[in-house]
N, C-alpha and C positions, 0 to 999 in steps of 0.2 A: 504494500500500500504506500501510497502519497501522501503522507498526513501533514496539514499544518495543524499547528499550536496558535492560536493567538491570544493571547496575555495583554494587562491592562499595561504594566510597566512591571521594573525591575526592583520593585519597594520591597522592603523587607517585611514583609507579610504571611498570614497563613497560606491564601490562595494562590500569591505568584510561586512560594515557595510547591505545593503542590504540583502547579503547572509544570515548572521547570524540572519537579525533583520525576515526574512521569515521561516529558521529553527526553532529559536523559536515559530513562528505563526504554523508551522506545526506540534511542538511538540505539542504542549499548547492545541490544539483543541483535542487533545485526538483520532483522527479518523485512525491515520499514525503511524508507527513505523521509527520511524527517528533515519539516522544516520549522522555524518559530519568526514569527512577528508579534510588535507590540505598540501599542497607544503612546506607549512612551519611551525615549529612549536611554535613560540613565536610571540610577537605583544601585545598591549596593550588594545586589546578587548576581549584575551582569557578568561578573568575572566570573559565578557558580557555573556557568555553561561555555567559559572560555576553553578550555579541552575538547570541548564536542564535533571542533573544527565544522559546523553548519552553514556554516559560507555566513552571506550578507544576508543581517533580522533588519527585514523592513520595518521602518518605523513610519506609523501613519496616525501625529500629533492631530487632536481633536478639541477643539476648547467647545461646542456645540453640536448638537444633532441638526442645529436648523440655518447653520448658513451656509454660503457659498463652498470656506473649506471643507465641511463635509462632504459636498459633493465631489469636492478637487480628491479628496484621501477615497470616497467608496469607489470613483473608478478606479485609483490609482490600486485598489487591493483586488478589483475584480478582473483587473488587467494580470493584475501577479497570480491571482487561482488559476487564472485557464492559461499563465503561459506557461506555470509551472504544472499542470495538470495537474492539480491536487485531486485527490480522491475522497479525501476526508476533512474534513474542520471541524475543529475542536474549538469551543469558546470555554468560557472559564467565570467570569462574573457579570455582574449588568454590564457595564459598557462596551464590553465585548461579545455579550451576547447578542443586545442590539445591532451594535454594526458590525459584525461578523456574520451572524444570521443574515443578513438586509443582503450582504455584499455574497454568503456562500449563494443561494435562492438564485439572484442574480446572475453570479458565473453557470449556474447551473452546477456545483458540487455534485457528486452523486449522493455523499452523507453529511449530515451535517446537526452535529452534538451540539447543544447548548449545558448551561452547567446553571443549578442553585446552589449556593451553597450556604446560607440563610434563612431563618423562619419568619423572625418579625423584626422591627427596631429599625430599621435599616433606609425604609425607603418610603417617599412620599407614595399618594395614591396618584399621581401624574406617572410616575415612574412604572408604578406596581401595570398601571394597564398598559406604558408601552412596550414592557418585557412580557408581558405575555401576547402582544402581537409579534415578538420576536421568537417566542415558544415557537406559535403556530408555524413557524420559517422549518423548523428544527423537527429533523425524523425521530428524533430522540431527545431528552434530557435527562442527565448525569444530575441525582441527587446525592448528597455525600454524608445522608442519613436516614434512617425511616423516617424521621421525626418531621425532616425534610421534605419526602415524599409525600405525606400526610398532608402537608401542608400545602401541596401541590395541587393535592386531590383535591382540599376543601377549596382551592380557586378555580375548580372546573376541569382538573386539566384530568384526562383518562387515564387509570393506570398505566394502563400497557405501554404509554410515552414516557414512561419514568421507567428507569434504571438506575439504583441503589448501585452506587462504590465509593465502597467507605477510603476515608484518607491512608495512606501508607507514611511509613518510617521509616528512613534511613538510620536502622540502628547505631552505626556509627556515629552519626552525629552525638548523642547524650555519654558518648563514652566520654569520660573525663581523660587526662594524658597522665600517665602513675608515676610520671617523676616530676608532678607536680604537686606539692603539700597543701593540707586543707589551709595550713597557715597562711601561706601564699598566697593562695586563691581567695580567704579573704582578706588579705592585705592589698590586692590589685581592685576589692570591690569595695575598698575605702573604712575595709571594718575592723578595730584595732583588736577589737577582745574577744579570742580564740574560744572562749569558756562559755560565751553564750547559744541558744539556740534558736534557730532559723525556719521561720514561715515564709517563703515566698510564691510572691504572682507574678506568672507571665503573661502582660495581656498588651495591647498598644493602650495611649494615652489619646487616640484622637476620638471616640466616640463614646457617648454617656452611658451604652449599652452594654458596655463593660461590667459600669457599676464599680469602682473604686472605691465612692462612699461605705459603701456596704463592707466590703472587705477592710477598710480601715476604721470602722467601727465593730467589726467584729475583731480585729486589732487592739483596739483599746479592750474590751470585753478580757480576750487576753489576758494583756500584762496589767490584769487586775488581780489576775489569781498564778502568775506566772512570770514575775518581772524580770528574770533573765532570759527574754524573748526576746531576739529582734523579727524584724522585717523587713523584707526586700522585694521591692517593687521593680520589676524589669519591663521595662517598656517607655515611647515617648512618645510625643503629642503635645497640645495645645492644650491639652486642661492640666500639664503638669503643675503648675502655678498653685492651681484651684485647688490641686489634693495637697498639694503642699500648705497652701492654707487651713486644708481642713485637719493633716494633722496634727498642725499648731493648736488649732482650736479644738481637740480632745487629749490635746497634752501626751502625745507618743512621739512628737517629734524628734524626741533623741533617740527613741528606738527602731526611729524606722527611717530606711534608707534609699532613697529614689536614683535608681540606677542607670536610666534611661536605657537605648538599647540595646540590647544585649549582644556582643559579638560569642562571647562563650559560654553556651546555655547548659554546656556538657559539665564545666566547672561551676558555674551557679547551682545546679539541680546535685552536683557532689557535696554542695557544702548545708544542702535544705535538710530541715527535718520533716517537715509537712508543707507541702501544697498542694495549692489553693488556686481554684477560679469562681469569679464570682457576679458571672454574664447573667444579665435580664434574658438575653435571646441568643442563640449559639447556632449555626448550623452542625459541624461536627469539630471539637476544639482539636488545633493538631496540638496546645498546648498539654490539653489532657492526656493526650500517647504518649509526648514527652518526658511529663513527669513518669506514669507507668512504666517508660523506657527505662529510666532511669533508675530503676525501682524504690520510688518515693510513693507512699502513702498519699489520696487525694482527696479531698475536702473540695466538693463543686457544687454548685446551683443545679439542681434539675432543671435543667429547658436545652430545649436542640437533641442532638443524641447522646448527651453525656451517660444517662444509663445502657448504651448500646457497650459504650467501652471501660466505666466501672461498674466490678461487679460489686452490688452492694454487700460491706460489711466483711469483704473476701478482698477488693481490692484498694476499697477506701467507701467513703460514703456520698449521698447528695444532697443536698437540702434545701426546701422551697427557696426561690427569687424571693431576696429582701430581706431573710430571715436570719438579721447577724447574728441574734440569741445561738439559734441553735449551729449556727454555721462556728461561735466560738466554743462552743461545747464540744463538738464533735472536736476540733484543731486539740483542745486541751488535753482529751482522751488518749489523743494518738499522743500527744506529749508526755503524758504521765503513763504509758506503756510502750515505753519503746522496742519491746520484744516482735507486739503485734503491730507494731506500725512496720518492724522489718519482713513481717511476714506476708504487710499488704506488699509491700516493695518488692517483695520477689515473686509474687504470684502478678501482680500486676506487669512487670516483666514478660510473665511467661502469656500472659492475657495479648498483648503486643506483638511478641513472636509470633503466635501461632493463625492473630487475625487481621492484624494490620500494619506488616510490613513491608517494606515497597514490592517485596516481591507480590505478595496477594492483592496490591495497587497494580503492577503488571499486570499478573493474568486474570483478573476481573473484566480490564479495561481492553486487552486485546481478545479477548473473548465475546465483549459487547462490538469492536467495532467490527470482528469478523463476520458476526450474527448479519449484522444489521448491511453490511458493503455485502455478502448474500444475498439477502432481501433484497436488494436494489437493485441486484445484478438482472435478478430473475425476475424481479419487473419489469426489464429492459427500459431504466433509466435511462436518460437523456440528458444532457442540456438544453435547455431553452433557447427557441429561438432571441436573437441581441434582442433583449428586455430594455425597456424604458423606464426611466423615473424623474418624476419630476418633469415629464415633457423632451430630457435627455437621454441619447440613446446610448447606453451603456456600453 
């Protein structure tokens, strides 16, 4: 197969990270001739696919869907699918599933994936109906939870157009490096005193849906009964500020330590004793395979598929959106039993291995696209005759 990849940009995020860390699974296997484009052309993952030797990622920059240059960027991509004879397109989030969809339809793709990877929080109801006229583009869509899927269904959309593939891990990424000391590791993350112990979240700082309040007042709950706790917050954004204020105003400030982003997430999750996510809405966290990677005990918010990947009370626990009571109880639990916090960490480990790591991202995903470039086949697909839009002829 021909498959393109098209990615929003090179952000260090859950979704670009998945995109890319699958393109390389589809180069690597040697069976595909892959290609990758993106919305944007800088990020600090581009160098993650500098090995892959992919030739030239078009980049086709978008500041709108409704003016001129979008129309200059959907020819410029529907000119690259048919000259490259793509077979396949792969979208990945809203703005590439809009205009990847709009632009595969157009070339006449023979398949053409879209992706959710989100339940709620996320998006106005402007948006919410133009992606699902971008659904409709799409012979399929890649949900990356049931929770996901569900939620697909309750917008109308028929089963049989969803296909469930849950995130993958590159295990090596959580391995920490062993000739490197916990002392170390927090010495480079600004923390002097080796004796204390470690709650951290990996979440970004740019969206409210996070919920950081919540996690840093189950914080304070905490080092109320526990005050040689700290906390570590990995992630940045635009509301850093704001949590920073708030943990001034519940008085943990000294305990807790805002990291920003995380380039070493293998040594941050070596030096954690429990973590923690604490999302209003989630589609599937890859930070929650992380920590299980890693074999840390996990303390999350039920919503999205976080029950798909902890098993409750076997690999850590969940607890309703909002509810920092019980969200600091459970952390304390796991603190004051470190035996079974090591036994969530190994089983959750093994939870990881066996369901969601890159390799079972691999054969899920070339298993759906073989299905379906099938299906196409024996319909005797076509491209469309040069389609119009907008009155231009594509």
């Amino acid at each position: 197969m021909r498959i393109l990849q098209l990615i929003d940009s090179f952000d260090q995020g859950g979704t670009e990270r998945q995109a890319l860390e699958l393109t390389r699974l589809l180069h690597l296997s040697g069976k595909h001739e892959v290609f990758l484009a993106s919305l944007e052309a800088d990020g600090v993952l581009r160098g993650s696919i500098a090995d892959l030797k992919l030739g030239e990622v078009p980049i086709y920059p978008l500041k709108s869907f409704y003016d001129l240059n979008a129309m200059k960027q959907l020819r410029r991509i529907v000119h690259h699918l048919r000259e490259s004879r793509i077979d396949l397109l792969h979208t990945h989030d809203f703005y590439t599933n809009i205009f990847g969809m709009t632009a595969g339809l157009l070339a006449g793709v023979k398949v053409r994936i879209a992706s959710r990877r989100e339940t709620n929080g996320m998006r106005t109801g402007g948006q919410r109906r133009v992606q699902r006229l971008a659904y409709s583009f799409a012979h399929q869509v890649v949900a990356n939870s049931e929770s996901v899927k569900q939620k697909l269904i309750e917008e109308g959309m028929k089963a049989e157009r969803i296909t469930v593939v849950h995130n993958g891990l590159n295990l090596e990424r959580v391995v920490a490096p062993k000739n490197v000391s916990r002392d170390e590791t927090l010495r480079t993350l600004g923390v002097t005193d080796p004796s204390r112990r470690f709650v951290t979240i990996v979440a970004n700082m740019r969206h409210d849906v996070k919920d950081y309040p919540m996690f840093l007042r189950a914080a304070r709950r905490v080092s109320a009964t526990s005050p040689d706790v700290s906390f570590l917050l990995a992630g940045e954004g635009e509301l850093q500020e704001s949590l920073k204020q708030l943990a001034r105003q519940l008085e943990i400030e000294a305990s807790t330590f805002f990291l920003g982003r995380s380039e070493n997430v293998a040594e941050l999750l070596s030096v954690s004793d429990v973590c923690v996510l604490s999302s209003r809405a989630e589609g599937f966290s890859n930070s929650i395979l992380e920590y299980m990677a890693a074999g840390r005990p996990v303390v999350a918010t039920d919503v999205g598929g976080a029950k798909e990947a902890i098993v409750e009370g076997e690999t850590g626990y969940t607890v309703p959106s909002g509810n920092d009571e019980l969200m600091a109880e459970r952390i304390i639990s796991l603190l004051c039993d470190p035996a079974k916090a090591r036994l969530m960490g190994e089983q959750g480990r093994r939870v990881v291995e066996e369901k969601f790591s890159s390799e079972a991202l691999l054969l899920n995903t070339e298993a759906l696209y073989e299905r379906l470039l099938s299906v196409r086949q024996l319909a005797g697909a076509s491209p469309p005759s040069r389609p119009r839009a907008y009155g231009v002829e594509l």
